[in-house]
KOLNU-280752 format. One record per residue (C-alpha): residue in one letter; y, x, z. Coordinates in steps of 0.5 Angstrom, whole numbers, plus 2048, in hexadecimal, padded with zeros to 3 digits. Example, Ala and Ser with C-alpha at 12.3 -4.5 7.8 and 13.67 -1.06 7.14 Angstrom:
BEGIN
A7F7819810 S7FE81B80E 
//
This chain:
BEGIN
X7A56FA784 X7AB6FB788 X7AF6FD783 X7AD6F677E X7AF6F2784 X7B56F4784 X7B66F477D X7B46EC77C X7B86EB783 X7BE6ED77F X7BD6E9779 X7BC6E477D X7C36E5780 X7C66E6779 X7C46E0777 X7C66DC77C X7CD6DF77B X7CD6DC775 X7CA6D6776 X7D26D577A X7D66D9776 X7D86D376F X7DE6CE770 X7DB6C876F X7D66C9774 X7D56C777B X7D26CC781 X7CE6CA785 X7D26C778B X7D56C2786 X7CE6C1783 X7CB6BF789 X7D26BB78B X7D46BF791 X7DB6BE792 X7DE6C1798 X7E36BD79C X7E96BE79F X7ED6BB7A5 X7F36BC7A8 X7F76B87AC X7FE6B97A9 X7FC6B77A3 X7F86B17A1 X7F36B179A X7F76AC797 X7FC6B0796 X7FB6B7796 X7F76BB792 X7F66C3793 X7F66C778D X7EF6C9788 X7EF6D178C X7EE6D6787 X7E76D9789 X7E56E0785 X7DD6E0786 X7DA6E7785 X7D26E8783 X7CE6EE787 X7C86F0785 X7C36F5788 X7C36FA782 X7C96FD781 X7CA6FF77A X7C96F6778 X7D16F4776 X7D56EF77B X7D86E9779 X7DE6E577A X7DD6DE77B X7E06D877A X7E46D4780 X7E26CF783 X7E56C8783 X7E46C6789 X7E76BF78B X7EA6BE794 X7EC6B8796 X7EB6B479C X7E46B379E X7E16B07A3 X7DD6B57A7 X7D56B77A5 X7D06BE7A6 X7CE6C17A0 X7CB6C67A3 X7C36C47A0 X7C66C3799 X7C86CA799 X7C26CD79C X7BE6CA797 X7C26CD792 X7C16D4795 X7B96D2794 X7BA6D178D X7BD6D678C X7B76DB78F X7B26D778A X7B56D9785 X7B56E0788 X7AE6E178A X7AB6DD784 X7AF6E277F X7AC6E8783 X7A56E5783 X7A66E377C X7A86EB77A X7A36EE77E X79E6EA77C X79F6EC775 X7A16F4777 X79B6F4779 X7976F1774 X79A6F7770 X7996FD774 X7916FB775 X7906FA76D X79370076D X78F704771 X78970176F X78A704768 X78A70A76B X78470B76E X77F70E76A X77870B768 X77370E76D X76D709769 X76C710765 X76B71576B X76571076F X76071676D X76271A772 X760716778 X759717778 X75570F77A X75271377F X758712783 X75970B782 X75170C785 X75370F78B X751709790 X74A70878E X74971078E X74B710795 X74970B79B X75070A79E X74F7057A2 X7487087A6 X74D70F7A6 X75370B7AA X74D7087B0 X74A70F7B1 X7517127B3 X7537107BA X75A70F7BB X7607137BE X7607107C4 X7587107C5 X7587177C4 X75D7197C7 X75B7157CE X75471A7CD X7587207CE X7607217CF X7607277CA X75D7237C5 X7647207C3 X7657257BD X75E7227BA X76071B7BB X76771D7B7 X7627207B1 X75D71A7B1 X7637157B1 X76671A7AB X75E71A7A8 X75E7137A9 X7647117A5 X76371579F X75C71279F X75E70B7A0 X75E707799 X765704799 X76870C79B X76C70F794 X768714792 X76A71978B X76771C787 X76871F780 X76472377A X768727776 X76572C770 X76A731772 X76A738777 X76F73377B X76B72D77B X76573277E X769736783 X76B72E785 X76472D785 X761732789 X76773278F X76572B78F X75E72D790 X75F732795 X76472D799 X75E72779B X75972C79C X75E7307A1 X76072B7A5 X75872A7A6 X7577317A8 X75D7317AD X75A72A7AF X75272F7B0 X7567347B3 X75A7307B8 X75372C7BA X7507337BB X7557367C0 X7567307C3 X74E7307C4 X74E7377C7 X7547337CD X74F72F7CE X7497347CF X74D7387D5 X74F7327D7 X7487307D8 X7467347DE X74A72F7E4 X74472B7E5 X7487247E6 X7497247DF X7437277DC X7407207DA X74571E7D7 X7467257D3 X73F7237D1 X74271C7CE X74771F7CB X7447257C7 X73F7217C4 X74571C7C2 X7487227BF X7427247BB X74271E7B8 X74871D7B6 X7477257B4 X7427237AF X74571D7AD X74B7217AB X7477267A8 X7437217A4 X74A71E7A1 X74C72679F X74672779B X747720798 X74F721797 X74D728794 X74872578F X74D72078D X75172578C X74D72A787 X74C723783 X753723783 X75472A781 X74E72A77B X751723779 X758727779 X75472D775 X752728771 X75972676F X75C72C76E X75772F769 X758729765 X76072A766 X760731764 X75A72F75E X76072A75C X76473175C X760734758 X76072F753 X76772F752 X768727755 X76E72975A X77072D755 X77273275A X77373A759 X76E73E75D X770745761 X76B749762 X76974876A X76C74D770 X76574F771 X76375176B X76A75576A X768759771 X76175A76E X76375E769 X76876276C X763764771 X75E76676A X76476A768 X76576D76E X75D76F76E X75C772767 X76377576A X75F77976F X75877876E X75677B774 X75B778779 X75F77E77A X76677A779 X76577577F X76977077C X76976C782 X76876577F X764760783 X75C75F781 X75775B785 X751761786 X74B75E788 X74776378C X740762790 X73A766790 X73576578B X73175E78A X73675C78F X73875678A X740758787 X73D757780 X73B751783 X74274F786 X744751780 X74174C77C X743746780 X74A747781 X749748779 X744742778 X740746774 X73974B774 X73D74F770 X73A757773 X734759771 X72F758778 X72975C77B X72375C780 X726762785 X72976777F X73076977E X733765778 X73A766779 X73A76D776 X74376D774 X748769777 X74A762775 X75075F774 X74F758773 X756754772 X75674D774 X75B748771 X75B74076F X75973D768 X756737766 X75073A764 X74B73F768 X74B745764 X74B74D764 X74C752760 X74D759760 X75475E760 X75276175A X74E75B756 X750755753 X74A752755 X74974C75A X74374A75D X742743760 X741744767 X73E73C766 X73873E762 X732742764 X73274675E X73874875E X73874A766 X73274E764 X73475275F X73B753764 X737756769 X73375A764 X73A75D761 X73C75F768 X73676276A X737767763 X73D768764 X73C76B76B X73676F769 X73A773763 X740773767 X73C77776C X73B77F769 X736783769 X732785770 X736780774 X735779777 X73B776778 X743776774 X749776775 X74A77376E X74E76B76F X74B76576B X75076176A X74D758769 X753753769 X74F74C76B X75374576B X75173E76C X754738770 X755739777 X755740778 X75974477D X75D749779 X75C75077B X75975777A X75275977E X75076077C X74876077E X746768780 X73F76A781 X73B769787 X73D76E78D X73577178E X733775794 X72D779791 X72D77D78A X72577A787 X72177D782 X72577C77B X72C77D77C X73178277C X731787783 X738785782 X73777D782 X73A77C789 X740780789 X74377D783 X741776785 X74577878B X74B77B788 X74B775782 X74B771789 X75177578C X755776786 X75676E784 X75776C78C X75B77278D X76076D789 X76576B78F X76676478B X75E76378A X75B75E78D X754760790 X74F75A78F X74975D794 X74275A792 X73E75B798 X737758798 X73675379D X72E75479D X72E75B79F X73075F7A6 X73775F7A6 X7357677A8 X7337687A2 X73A76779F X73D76D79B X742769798 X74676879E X74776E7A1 X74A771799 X74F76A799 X75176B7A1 X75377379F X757770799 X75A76A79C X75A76C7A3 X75F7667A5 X75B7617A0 X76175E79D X75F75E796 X75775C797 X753757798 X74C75679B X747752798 X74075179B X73B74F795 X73474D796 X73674879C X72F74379C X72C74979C X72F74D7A2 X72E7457A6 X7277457A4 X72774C7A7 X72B74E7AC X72874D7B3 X73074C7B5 X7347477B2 X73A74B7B5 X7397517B2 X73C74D7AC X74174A7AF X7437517B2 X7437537AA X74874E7A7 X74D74F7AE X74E7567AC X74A7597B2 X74375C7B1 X7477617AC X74C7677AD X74F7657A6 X75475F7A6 X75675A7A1 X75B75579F X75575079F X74E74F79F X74A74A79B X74274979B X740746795 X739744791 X73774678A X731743789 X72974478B X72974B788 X726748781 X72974B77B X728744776 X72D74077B X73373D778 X73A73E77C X73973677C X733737781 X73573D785 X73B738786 X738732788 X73273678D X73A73A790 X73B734792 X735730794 X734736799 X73B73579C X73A72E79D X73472F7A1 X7357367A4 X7357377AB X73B73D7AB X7407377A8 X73D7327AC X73E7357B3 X7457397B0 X7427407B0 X74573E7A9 X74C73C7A7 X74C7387A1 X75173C79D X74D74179E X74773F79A X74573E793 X74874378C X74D73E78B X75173F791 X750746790 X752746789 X75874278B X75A747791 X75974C78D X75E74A787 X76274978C X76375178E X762753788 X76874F784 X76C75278B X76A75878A X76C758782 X774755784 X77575B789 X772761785 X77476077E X77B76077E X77B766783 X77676A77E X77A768778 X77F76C77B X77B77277D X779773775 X780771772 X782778777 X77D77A775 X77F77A76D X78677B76F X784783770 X77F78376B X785781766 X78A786769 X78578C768 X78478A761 X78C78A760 X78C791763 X78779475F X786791758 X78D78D757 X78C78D750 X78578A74F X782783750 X77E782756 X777782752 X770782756 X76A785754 X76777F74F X76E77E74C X76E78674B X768787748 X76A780742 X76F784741 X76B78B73F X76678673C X76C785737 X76E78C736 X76778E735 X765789730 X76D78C72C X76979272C X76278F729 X76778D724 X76B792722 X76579671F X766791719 X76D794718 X76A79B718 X76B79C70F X76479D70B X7687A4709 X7687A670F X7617A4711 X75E7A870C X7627AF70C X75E7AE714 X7587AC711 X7577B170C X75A7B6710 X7557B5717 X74F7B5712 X7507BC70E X7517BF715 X74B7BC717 X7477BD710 X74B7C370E X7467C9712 X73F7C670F X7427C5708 X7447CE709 X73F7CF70D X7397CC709 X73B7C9703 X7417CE701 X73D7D5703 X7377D4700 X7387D26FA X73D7D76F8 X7387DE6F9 X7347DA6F3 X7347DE6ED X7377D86E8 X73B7D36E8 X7347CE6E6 X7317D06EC X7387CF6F0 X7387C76EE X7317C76EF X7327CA6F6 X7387C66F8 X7357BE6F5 X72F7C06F9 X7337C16FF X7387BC6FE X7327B66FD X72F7B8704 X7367B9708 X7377B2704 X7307AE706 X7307B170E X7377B4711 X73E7B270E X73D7A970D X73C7AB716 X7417B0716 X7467AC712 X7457A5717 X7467A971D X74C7AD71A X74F7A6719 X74E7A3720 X7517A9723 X7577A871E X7577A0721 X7567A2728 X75C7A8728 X7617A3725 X75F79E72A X7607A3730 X7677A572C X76979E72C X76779C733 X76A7A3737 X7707A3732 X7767A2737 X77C79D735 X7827A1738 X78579E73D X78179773D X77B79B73E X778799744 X77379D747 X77079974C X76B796746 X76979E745 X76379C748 X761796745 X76379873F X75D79E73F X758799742 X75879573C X75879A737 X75279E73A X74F79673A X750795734 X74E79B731 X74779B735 X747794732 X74879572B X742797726 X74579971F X74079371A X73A796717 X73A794711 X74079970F X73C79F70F X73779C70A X73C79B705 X7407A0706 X73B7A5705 X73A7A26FE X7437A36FD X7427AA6FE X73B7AC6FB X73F7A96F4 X7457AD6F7 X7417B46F7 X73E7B26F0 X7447B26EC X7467B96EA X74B7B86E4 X7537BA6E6 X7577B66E1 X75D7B96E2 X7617C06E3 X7657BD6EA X75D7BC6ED X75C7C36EB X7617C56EE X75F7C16F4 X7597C36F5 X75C7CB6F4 X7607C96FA X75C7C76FE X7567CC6FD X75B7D16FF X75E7CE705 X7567CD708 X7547D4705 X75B7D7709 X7597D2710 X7527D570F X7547DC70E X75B7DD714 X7547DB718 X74F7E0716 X7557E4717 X7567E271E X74F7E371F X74F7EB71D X7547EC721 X7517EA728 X74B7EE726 X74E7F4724 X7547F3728 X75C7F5727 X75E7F9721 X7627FF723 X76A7FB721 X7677F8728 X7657FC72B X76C80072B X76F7FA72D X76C7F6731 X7697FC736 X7617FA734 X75B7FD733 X7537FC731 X74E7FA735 X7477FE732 X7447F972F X74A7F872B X74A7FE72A X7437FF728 X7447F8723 X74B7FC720 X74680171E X7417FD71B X7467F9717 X7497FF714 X742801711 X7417FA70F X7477FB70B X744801708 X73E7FD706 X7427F7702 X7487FC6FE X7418006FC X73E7F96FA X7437F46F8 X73D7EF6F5 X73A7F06FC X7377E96FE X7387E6704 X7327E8709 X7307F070A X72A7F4709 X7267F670E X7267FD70B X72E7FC70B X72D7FA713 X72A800713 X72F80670E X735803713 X73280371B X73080B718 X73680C716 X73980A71D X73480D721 X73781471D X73E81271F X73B812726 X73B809726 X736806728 X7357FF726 X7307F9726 X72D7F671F X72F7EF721 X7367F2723 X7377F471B X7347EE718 X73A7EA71C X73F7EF71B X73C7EE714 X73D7E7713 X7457E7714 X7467EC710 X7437EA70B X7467E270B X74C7E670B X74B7EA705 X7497E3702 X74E7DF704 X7547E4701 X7507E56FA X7507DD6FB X7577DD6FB X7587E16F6 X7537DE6F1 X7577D76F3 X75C7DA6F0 X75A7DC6EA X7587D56E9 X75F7D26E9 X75F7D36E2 X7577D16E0 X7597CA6DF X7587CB6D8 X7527CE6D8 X74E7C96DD X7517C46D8 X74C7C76D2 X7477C86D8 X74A7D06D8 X7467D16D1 X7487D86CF X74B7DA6D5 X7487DF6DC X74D7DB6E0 X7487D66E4 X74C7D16E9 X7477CD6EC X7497CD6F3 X74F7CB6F1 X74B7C56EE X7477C46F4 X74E7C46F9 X7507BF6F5 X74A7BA6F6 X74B7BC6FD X7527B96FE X7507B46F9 X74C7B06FD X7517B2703 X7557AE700 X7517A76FE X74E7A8705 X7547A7708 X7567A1704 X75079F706 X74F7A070D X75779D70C X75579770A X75079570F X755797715 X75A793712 X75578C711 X75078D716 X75179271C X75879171E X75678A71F X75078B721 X753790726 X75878A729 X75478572A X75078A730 X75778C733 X758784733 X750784736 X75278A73B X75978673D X75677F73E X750783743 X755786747 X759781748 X75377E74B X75278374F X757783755 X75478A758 X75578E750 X75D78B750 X75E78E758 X75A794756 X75F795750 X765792752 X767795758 X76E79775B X773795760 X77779175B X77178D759 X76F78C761 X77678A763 X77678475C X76F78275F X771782767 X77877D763 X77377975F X76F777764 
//
């Protein structure tokens, strides 16, 4: 405003020089007809004129930068007047000029300001949108509170302090008291629906309820001065006037702070009531703001993932907790369920219900819900229904987590609960500490309880909150002695006293509590020490009426009454709030420490990886075994690239070895001692239709899963070279030993194999020279195999010839010897008889052991018959041979059905029967391998893969090493 002054007295300025500065125009002297005058004594008016003075005037301003104008002379006329005084017309002049002056500057201003409150008032926002955050209670608050009878009942300062000199300080705070209370004294107050607004909120809280402590607390000590000060007898009446006036003040403050505190609750469930619906409004998308996910919800589930890290706490991560511990039926579950404002745990009439750890994670939403780590289900904590099934999947999930012959587990259950007002933090709830072992549990309850105890509180950032029941003797504690050896100091616990209506009702010495909650009746120590009620022992009560008798009691209790209690030291609430308090101090000290340890942590773990495996990724025991899956199934599939060639040769081959003694042995050999060829077919259809009906479909579907089972082994035990990693060695066998338990060939293929093969076998018609030859061939490899082993047979019973003997330096055993002896009579026998049939006489058995006897070899008849039996198969098998040879070229005759020729070669008929159905076996067996068991086999190795991946203890089983600990130490 200063600066537009000067401006309009500038223009001002500038318009009077101008004004002046025209020709034609007159200043204001002349206007006004001032003319000055002249007289001297040498020269008379009439005939002396002094010349017009040539007078440059200049125009000044106060701004600088404003131009300077020249004006233009003035004609002044001098003549010979007679003597006046003018001094009146040149003040009024200089007047004028001045009302100019203030009448442009008040002009400017005016209208300079006139500006600058437009402008202004366009820049304030409209509040009319944002009245719903200020409750009506608050424009209520006179009829709430009876000011008037408040101020007549507090004495003023001087009153007070003319009572008793030390009383100064009270009339100091009765006078603030008084202030603030009075209806025209400034107040604030301020409703937010953000963590901002709340935090204001509740330090706004603790300041009025504080000065009412420090004011109790300054009347206590000044009413023990007056106590000592009692025992001079010249003013004992009058310290019997003034304690009864200090009484009354007492109660009457006293009232007023319960008052205040139910003003402030009604304030707090309104400011509750606010939120919620602000954070609805969130929901909803009206404030269009992007929600993050809240800071206890981030540490909830770094703390998750540090338990499923070690689930028997053994890593000692060191980031703060609240452990609740009390002994059983103590009232931690109770506790528990107040500070969550919910009956969210299961409850019992003197039975241990919490089995596992806890850990309940406290945050705000606007709606009271809880839901599990592990689910996505959330139950309504407002509903009876839903509260009842929550208690109920609690108390199960306890129960399964408990193994076999114990009581108690050191599995966690992790529960998220959310609602509007709640203190963020995380509580874990332990089994109540027990001191005897009852019938129905584990020898060992006592000390697992005690070790689960002491490995949560071990934790040198936990918080101990330590639940003593008040109803009971405090010798009987257990509890405090376990905490005290945990925390000796009592920097990180916290001391609650439950069941207090109970323990005044009775304790015979209301002192005995008050001894509690100062700390002194207990070695253990404590940062704070809480009394709190949690309802009249039903377990239908809601938290709302637990509350209300909570506060009831306290209202009427005489251990606050006569301050045995402080208030802050009573209700869930102020334990609640003391105990976030510690925890979210807990969390700023400790988290940033503990990150550091794991990032050194992994720094080692990342250098030992490089110096071991610089060439592999850092892959952990879940991922390695994806990657094995992926190999493994490669293998399943490469079983569909195996050629039907291939299969084939393998079938065919596996099967004659399989079949090829029953077919020589019962098939072969009997038909040929017949006499004729008729009886020779006859014999070997017969045969072949009973090893049709009975063995050989079962022979051939066992010879085809072997076959499958050999090349899935082969695929899966092949190595690759160098990309071959040996780590899955070990997996790889499991799963193919599953699989192969697993995998039954279909029952139906024998059926309808049986009938290929009996066709097969039925067919006798050779319709080329090449199939001939064929079957020539292969008659002559089976006949040789069978001979080089009738061979190796003789050989071991009669021993060494003499070429080894000479050269190897070995000799015969008797029996040997005896045997040789028999085999050369037997050979005897044969070049006698080359028609001989395949079994031996009883007087032949007879001729040759006499025969023997003569050359002084005494031998068993059983020992002939034995020696017989490989002597004679040999003889048959080289006349095979050479009768095979015969029949290369008697396909001519088996053309004419051998009309008019001794040559007979139906063995070599029945060879080709033999290798025909070989050969359509094979292609049958081929062809279910291909279009059914291959798959078949690959949808149980995916079966066996997805079980073991399932099963944590099979994956550690079969992946192990110091590569794959490394990658999960790393992983974690």
């Amino acid at each position: 405003q200063l600066k537009f002054l000067f401006l309009s007295f500038s223009v001002i300025c500038r318009s009077l020089a101008n004004s002046s500065c025209g020709i034609k125009r007159k200043s204001p002297l002349q206007n006004l007809h001032l003319s000055r005058s002249v007289h001297h004594p040498y020269y008379p008016s009439a005939r002396f004129q002094r010349p017009p003075l040539r007078i440059s005037i200049q125009q000044f301003s106060s701004l600088n930068r404003l131009p300077l104008h020249k004006t233009k002379l003035l004609n002044v006329k001098h003549g010979y007047q007679s003597h006046r005084n003018f001094w009146l017309a040149r003040l009024a002049s200089r007047l004028l000029r001045v009302r100019y002056l203030i009448l442009g500057s008040a002009v400017g201003g005016g209208y300079t300001a006139k500006k600058t409150y437009e402008q202004w008032k366009d820049m304030i926002p409209d509040l009319e949108d944002y009245k719903w955050i200020v409750p009506d209670f608050i424009w209520e608050l006179d009829e709430l509170v009876d000011i008037e009878k408040l101020l007549k009942a507090l004495p003023d300062a001087d009153d007070l302090a003319k009572l008793m000199p030390d009383f100064e300080k009270i009339g100091e705070s009765l006078a603030s008291l008084k202030g603030f209370l009075s209806p025209g004294s400034p107040g604030e107050t301020a409703f937010r629906a953000t963590d901002q607004g709340y935090e204001n909120d509740k330090q706004f809280k603790k300041g009025l309820l504080g000065e009412l402590i420090l004011l109790q607390q300054q009347i206590q000590q000044h009413e023990e001065e007056a106590r000592r000060a009692a025992g001079f007898s010249s003013q004992q009446k009058r310290k019997v006037s003034d304690k009864e006036k200090i009484d009354q003040l007492q109660e009457e403050l006293l009232r007023t702070q319960l008052k205040y505190q139910r003003m402030l609750e009604r304030l707090e469930k309104e400011n509750k009531e606010l939120r919620k619906l602000v954070l609805q409004r969130d929901d909803k998308g009206i404030h269009q703001r992007k929600l993050k996910k809240s800071l206890i919800d981030m540490y909830s589930e770094v703390l998750d993932i540090l338990s499923d890290y070690d689930a028997s706490y053994n890593t000692q991560d060191h980031l703060p907790r609240v452990v609740v511990v009390g002994d059983q039926s103590a009232g931690k579950t109770s506790v528990l369920e107040m500070i969550a404002q919910a009956r969210i745990f299961p409850r019992g009439s003197g039975e241990m219900m919490t089995r596992s750890p806890v850990k309940v994670t406290l945050s705000e939403g606007p709606h009271h819900v809880a839901l599990f780590k592990d689910s996505s289900r959330e139950f309504d904590l407002t509903k009876e229904e839903d509260l009842a099934a929550l208690r109920n999947e609690i108390e199960i999930r306890m129960r399964n987590s408990v193994k076999e012959g114990c009581t108690v587990s050191t599995e966690t259950i992790s529960l998220s609960v959310k609602g509007p007002g709640l203190q963020r933090m995380v509580l874990v709830d332990l089994p109540g500490v027990i001191s005897t072992v009852t019938s129905g549990m584990a020898p060992d309850t006592k000390e697992t309880i005690f070790s689960i105890s002491r490995a949560y509180m071990q934790n040198p950032n936990a918080i101990i909150l330590c639940i003593q029941d008040g109803s009971v003797d405090a010798e009987r504690s257990i509890v405090t002695d376990l905490v005290s050896q945990m925390d000796p100091q009592g920097k990180r616990t916290i001391f609650v006293l439950t069941k207090v209506d109970l323990a005044e009702k009775n304790v015979a010495s209301p002192n005995r509590i008050q001894q509690i909650i100062e700390g002194k009746l207990f070695p253990m120590k404590a940062l704070g020490y809480f009394a709190v009620v949690t309802g009249k022992g039903n377990s239908s009560e809601s938290i709302e009426s637990i509350k209300e008798y909570e506060e009831e009691f306290f209202q009427n209790s005489k251990l606050l009454k006569t301050s045995m209690l402080k208030a802050h030291q009573v209700t869930t609430k102020n334990l609640s709030l003391a105990v976030s308090d510690c925890f979210w101090k807990m969390v700023r000290e400790s988290v940033e420490q503990q990150a550091d340890a794991f990032k050194a942590t992994r720094f080692n773990l990342e250098t030992e990886w490089k110096n071991n495996y610089p060439r592999l990724r850092e892959l952990d025991r879940n991922e390695l075994f994806e990657k094995a899956k992926n190999e493994i199934l490669d293998e399943v599939i490469s079983l569909t690239q195996v050629t039907p060639k291939h299969w084939e040769e393998m079938l065919e081959k596996t099967l004659w070895e399989r079949v090829s003694t029953h077919v020589i042995e019962n098939i072969y050999l009997p038909a040929a001692q017949t006499a004729n060829s008729g009886t020779f077919n006859t014999t070997v259809d017969i045969k072949l239709k009973q090893w049709t009906d009975k063995q050989l479909p079962n022979k051939a579907v066992e010879v085809a899963w072997e076959t499958l089972q050999e090349e899935f082994s082969r695929f899966m035990t092949e190595k690759k070279g160098k990309e071959h990693d040996d780590i899955f060695d070990k997996l790889k066998q499991a799963v193919k030993e599953e699989t192969i338990k697993r995998h039954k060939w279909n029952e139906r293929a024998e059926d309808s194999l049986r009938v290929i093969q009996h066709n097969a076998l039925e067919d006798r018609s050779i319709s080329d020279k090449q199939q001939w030859d064929a079957a020539i061939h292969f008659m002559e490899e089976t006949l040789q195999s069978r001979l080089k082993d009738t061979e190796s047979v003789i050989e071991d019973m009669v021993g060494p010839d003499w070429k080894k003997r000479w050269l190897h330096w070995v000799g015969r055993t008797k029996e040997q010897n005896i045997r040789n002896e028999t085999k050369n009579e037997l050979e005897k026998l044969i070049k006698c008889n080359e028609d001989h049939p395949a079994y031996l006489a009883n007087d032949e058995v007879t001729t040759v052991r006499k025969n023997l006897e003569a050359r002084g070899v005494a031998v068993d008849p059983c020992l002939i018959k034995d020696t017989w039996h490989q002597i004679y198969r040999r003889y048959f098998l080289k006349s095979a041979l050479s009768h095979c040879n015969l029949c290369r070229r008697g396909f001519y005759y088996y053309q004419r059905h051998f009309v008019d020729s001794e040559l007979e070669c139906n063995d070599i008929v029945l060879f080709w029967r033999i290798q025909r159905m070989l050969a359509i076996t094979a292609n049958t067996l081929r062809q279910q391998l291909t279009n059914t068991e291959v798959r078949r086999l690959e949808k149980n190795v995916k079966e066996v893969l997805e079980d073991f991946a399932e099963d944590n203890e099979k994956k550690v089983m079969l992946l192990t090493g110091k590569r794959v600990q490394l990658a999960e130490d790393l992983s974690k």
